[in-house]
C-alpha positions in Angstrom: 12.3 85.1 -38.3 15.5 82.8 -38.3 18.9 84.4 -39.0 21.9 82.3 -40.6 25.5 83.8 -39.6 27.7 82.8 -42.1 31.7 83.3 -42.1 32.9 85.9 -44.0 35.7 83.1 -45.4 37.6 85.9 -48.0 37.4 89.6 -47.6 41.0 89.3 -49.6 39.4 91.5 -52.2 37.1 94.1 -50.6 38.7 97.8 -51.2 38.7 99.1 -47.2 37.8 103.0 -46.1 38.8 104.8 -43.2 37.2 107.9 -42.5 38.6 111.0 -44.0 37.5 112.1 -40.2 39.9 109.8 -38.3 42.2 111.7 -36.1 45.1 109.4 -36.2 44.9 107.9 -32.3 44.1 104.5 -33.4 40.2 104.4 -32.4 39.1 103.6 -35.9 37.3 101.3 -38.2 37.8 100.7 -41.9 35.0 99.7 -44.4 34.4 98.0 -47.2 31.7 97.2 -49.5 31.1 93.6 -50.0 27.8 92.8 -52.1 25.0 94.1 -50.3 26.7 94.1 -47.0 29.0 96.2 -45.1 32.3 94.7 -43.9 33.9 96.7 -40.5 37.1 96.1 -39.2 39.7 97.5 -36.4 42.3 99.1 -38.7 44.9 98.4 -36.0 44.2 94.9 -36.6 43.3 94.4 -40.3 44.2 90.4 -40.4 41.4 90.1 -37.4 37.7 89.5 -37.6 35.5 91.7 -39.0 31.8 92.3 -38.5 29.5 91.5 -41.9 26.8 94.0 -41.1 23.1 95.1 -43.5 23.0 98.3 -45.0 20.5 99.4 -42.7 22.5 97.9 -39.9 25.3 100.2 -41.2 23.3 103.2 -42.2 22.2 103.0 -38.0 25.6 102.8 -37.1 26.6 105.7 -38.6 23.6 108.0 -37.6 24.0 106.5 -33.8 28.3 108.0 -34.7 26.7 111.2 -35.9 24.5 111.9 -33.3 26.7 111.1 -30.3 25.2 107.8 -28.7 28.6 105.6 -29.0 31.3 107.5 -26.9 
């Protein structure tokens, strides 16, 4: 199977999240819909890189957060 990365060139328009569970000490990511992906940034750094990630990618992510495995 052969993966193409391409830049994410203009996330100008994507409408970003935080979690309505952030506490406020600056450990957080913001997401946004963009198409069929999931865009994830730092939200102490919005002008840096962000990850372009699948919805299953995502939907992983989140259950690996829920369950304890990343901290």
């Amino acid at each position: 199977m052969s993966h193409t990365i391409k830049p994410t060139s203009d996330l100008s328009d994507a409408r970003w999240r935080k979690s309505s569970y952030s506490g406020g000490n600056g450990a957080c990511v913001e997401a946004a819909a963009v198409g069929h992906r999931i865009a994830v940034r730092d939200s102490k750094n919005p002008a840096g890189p962000a990850l372009l990630l699948t919805q299953h990618a995502w939907r992983s992510f989140i259950r690996a957060v829920a369950e304890g495995e990343c901290g």
